[in-house]
C-alpha positions in Angstrom: 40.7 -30.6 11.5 40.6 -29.0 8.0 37.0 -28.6 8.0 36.8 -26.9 11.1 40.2 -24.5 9.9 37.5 -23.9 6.7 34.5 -22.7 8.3 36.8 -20.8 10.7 37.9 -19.0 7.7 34.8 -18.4 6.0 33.2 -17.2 9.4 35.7 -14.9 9.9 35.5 -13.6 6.4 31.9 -13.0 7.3 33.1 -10.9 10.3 34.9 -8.5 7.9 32.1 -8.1 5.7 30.1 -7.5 8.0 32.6 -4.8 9.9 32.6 -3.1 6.2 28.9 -3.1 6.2 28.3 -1.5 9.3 31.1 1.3 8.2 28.8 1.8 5.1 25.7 2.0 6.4 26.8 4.2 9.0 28.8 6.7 6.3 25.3 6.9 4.3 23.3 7.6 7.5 26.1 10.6 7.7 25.6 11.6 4.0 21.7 11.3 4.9 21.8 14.2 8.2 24.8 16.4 5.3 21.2 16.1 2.8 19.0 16.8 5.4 21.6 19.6 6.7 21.5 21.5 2.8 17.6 21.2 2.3 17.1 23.2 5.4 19.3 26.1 4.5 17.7 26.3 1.7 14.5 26.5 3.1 12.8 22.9 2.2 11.3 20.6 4.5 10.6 18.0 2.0 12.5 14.7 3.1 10.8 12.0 1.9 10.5 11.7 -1.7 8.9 8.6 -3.3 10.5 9.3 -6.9 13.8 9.1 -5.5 13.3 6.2 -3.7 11.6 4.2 -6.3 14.9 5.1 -8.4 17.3 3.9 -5.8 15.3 0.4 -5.6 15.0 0.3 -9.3 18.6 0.5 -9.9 19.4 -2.1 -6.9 17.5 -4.6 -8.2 18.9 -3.8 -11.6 22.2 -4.4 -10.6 21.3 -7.5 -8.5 23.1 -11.0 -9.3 21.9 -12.6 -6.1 22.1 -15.2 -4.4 19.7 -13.2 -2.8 16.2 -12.5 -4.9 14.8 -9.1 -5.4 12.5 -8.5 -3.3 15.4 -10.4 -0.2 17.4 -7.4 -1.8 14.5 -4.5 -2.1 13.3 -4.9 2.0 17.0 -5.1 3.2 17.5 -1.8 0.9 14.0 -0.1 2.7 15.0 -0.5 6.1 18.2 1.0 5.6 16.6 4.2 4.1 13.8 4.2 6.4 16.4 4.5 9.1 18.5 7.4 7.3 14.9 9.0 6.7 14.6 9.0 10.4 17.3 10.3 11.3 16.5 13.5 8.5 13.0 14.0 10.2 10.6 11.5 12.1 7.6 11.3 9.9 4.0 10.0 11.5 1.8 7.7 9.0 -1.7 7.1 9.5 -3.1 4.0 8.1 -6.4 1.9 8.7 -5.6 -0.1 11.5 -6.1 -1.2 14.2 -2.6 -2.7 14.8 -2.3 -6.3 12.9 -4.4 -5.2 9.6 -3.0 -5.8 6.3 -2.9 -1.9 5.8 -0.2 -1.7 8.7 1.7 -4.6 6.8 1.6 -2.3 3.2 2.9 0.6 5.8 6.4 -1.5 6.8 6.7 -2.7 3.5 7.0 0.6 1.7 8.5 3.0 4.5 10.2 0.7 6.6 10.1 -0.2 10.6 11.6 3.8 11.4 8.1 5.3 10.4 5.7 6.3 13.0 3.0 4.8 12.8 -0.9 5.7 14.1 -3.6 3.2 13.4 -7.0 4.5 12.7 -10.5 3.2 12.6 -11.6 4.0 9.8 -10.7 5.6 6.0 -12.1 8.5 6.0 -10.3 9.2 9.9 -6.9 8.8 7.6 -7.9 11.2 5.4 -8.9 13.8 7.9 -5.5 13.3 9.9 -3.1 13.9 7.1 -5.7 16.8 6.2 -5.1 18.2 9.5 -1.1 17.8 8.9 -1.3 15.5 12.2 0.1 13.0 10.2 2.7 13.0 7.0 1.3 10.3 5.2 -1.6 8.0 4.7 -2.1 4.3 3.5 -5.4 3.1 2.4 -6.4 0.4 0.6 -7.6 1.0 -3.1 -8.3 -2.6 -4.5 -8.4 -5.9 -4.5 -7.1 -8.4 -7.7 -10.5 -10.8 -7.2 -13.1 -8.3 -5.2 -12.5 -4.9 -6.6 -12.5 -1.6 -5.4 -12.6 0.4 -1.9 -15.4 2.2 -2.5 -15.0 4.2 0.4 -11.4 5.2 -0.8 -12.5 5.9 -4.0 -15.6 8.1 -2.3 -12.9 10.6 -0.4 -11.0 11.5 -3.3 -14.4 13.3 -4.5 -13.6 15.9 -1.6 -10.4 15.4 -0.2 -7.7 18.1 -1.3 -5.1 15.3 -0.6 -2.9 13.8 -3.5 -1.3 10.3 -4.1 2.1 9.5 -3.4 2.8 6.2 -3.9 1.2 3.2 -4.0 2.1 -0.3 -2.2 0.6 -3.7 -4.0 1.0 -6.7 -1.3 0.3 -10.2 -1.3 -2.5 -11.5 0.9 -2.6 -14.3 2.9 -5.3 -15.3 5.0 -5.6 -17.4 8.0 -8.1 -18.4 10.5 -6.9 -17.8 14.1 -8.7 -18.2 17.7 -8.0 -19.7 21.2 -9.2 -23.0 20.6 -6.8 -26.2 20.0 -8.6 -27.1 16.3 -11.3 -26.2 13.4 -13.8 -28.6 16.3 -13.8 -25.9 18.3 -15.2 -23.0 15.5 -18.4 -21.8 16.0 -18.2 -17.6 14.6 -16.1 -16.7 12.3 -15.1 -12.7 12.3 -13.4 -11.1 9.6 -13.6 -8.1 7.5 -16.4 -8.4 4.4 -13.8 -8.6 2.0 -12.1 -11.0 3.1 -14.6 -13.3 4.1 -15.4 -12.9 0.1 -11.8 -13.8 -0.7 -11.8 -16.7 1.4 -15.9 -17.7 0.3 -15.2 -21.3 -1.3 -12.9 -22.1 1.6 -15.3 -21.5 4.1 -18.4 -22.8 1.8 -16.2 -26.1 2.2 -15.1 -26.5 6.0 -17.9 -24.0 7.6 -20.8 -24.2 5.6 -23.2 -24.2 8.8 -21.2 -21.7 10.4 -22.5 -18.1 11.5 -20.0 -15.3 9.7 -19.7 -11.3 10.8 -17.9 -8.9 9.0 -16.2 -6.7 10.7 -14.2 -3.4 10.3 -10.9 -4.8 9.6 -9.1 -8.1 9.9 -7.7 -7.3 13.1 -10.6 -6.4 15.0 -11.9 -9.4 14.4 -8.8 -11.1 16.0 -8.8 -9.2 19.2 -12.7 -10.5 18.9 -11.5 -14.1 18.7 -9.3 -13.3 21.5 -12.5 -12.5 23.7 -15.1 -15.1 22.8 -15.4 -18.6 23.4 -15.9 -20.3 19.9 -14.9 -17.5 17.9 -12.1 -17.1 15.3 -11.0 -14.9 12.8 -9.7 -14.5 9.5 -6.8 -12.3 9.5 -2.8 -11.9 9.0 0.2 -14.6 10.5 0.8 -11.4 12.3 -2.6 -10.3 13.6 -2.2 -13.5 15.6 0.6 -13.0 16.9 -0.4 -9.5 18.0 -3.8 -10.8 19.8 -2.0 -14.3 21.0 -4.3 -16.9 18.9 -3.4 -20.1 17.8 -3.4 -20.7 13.6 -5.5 -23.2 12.8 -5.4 -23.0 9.0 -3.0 -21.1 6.6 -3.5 -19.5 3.2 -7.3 -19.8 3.1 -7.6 -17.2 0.1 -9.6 -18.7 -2.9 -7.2 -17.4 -5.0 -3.2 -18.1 -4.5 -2.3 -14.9 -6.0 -4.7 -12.8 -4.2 -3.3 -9.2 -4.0 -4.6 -5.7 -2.3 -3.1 -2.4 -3.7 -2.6 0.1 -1.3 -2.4 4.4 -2.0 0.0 6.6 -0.4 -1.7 9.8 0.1 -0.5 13.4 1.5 -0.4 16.7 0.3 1.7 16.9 -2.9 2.1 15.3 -5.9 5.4 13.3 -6.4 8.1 14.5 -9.3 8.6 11.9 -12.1 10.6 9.4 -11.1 10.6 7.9 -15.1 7.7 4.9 -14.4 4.7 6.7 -12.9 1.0 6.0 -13.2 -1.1 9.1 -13.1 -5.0 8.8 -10.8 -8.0 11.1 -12.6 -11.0 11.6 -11.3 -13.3 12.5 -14.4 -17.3 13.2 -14.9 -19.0 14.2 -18.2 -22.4 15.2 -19.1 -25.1 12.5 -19.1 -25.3 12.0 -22.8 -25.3 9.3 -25.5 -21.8 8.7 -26.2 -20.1 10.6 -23.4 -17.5 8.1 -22.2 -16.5 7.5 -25.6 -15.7 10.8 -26.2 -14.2 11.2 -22.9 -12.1 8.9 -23.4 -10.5 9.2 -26.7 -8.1 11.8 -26.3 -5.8 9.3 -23.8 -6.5 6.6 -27.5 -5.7 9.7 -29.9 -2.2 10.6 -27.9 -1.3 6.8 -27.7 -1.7 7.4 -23.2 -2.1 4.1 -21.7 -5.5 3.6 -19.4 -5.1 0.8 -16.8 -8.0 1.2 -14.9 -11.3 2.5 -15.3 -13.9 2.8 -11.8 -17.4 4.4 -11.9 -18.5 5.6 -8.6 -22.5 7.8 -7.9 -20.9 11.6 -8.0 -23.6 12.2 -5.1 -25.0 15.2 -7.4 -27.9 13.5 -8.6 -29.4 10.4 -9.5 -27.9 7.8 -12.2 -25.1 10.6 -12.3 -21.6 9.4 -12.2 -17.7 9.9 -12.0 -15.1 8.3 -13.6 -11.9 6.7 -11.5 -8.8 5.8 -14.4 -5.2 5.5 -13.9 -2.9 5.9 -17.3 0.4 4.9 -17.5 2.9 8.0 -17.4 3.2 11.2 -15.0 1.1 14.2 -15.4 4.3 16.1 -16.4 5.4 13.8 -19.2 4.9 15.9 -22.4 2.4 13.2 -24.3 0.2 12.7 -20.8 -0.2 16.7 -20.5 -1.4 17.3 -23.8 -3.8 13.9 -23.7 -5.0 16.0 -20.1 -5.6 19.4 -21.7 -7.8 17.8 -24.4 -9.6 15.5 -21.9 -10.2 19.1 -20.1 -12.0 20.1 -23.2 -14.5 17.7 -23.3 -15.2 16.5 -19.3 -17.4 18.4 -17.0 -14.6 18.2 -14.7 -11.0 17.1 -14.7 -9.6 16.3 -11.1 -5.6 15.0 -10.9 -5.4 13.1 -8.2 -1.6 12.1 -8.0 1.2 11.2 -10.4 3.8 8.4 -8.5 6.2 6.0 -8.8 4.6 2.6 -10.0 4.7 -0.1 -7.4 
């Protein structure tokens, strides 16, 4: 029949293409080992680098005409150098796990499924592991678009030597998960504090009689669920998967667009990649007037601020430091200048990455 002489053609067209793809891919993993091949005889172990792969993914999804959307385009793009990056050097990130958290998720989506991966219990255990060069990287979570910051993210960069890569910005969407066959059988609810504010009205609405626990992380309180009659959790469509519950309601965020930004953090700052957002970590004296004038050189050299964070600098009481992010790299001619006159006027300037925006 013509029809079926049609699709036969079109499905063998596909067969082609797809012989040509694997040719390519397999011609960049080569071009991948010749890089890998010239940085070591020229004595850098360096192999993954943020600014250069914000630049490839920039200019794919500038040359993309679809069908297939960006961000199809951008994860198809990732795996493919997450494998070549592999096959250069096996990296290790550490990330707040366990297994199933949303932190794991903002892991695959900016290095791929090739990464090592070694889930941790808490923040500050991230920190000390890439410290210790036990692990290559780190991913913690910064903020939230409708609760705010990590505190205790924000609390490490006071001491840690570490510097921010990258950072990751992912979509959240909650569900609640347990054993039972419907919301009847609900009696606990588990999740981590955060997201039990994220999901508040929901639960004010179907559970108001219903005892809550926060918990470390999201997926803790699955493998909870997983163990208690009654219980269920609020965490990832994977987390269930992972712990084997059933999901009993989907996208139970308050807000639709609910987002967490995740940080990339290791032991060097990235090189400009040509749209980077530069983390200080500020403190002044406590006068009248201080932020003001702590703030106006990034006004008087026209620097962008996109986020401003006040945190207790431990020191003494009612004394306090000063979390911002500006738009540009710490290299950027305009951004260095703005840095060396904040320097003038803060008690201490403290650079705490310049990377790709997500």
């Amino acid at each position: 029949m013509a029809g079926d002489d049609e699709l036969k053609r079109i499905r063998d067209r596909i067969d082609q293409i797809d012989e040509q793809l694997q040719t390519l891919i397999s011609e960049r993993a080569r071009c991948a080992l010749e890089v890998a091949a010239a940085k070591r005889a020229r004595g850098d172990d360096v192999f993954y680098r943020p600014e250069r792969e914000a630049q490839v993914l920039q200019t794919v999804n500038a040359r993309n005409t679809g069908p297939l959307d960006e961000p199809t385009m951008t994860r198809l793009f990732r795996e493919i150098m997450s494998a070549c990056l592999a096959l250069q050097r096996p990296m290790t990130v550490a990330y707040l796990g366990p297994e199933g958290t949303f932190t794991e998720a903002a892991v695959r989506k900016h290095f791929g499924h090739s990464v090592g991966t070694r889930p941790l219990a808490a923040i500050d255990e991230v920190f000390r592991e890439v410290e210790a060069g036990t692990a290559d990287f780190g991913v913690v979570p910064i903020e939230n678009s409708s609760e705010g910051a990590v505190d205790h993210t924000l609390d490490m960069f006071m001491s840690s030597p570490l510097k921010i890569c990258s950072e990751v910005e992912l979509r959240v969407h909650h569900n609640l998960m347990g054993t039972m066959p419907t919301l009847d059988g609900v009696k606990r609810i588990y999740a981590h504090r955060m997201a039990l504010a994220q999901c508040r009205e929901w639960l004010d609405t179907h559970f108001a009689g219903i005892e809550r626990e926060a918990v470390s992380s999201n997926a803790e309180a699955a493998r909870r669920a997983r163990g208690e009659e009654g219980a269920a959790a609020i965490a990832s469509a994977h987390a269930a998967e992972v712990y084997g519950l059933k999901l009993l309601a989907q996208n139970i965020e308050d807000e639709p667009d609910n987002t967490t930004r995740f940080l990339v953090i290791g032991r060097s700052i990235a090189q400009p990649s040509g749209r980077d957002k530069t983390s200080l970590l500020l403190s002044t004296a406590n006068r009248p007037g201080a932020l003001y004038r702590l703030l106006a050189p990034l006004a008087e050299h026209g620097i962008t601020m996109t986020r401003i964070e006040s945190r207790p600098s431990r020191r003494g009481m009612w004394d306090y430091v000063f979390f911002i992010d500006i738009a540009g790299h710490c290299r950027d001619s305009g951004v260095a200048t703005a840095i060396a006159a904040l320097e003038l006027e803060a008690a201490m300037v403290k650079i705490l990455g310049s990377y790709p925006e997500s």
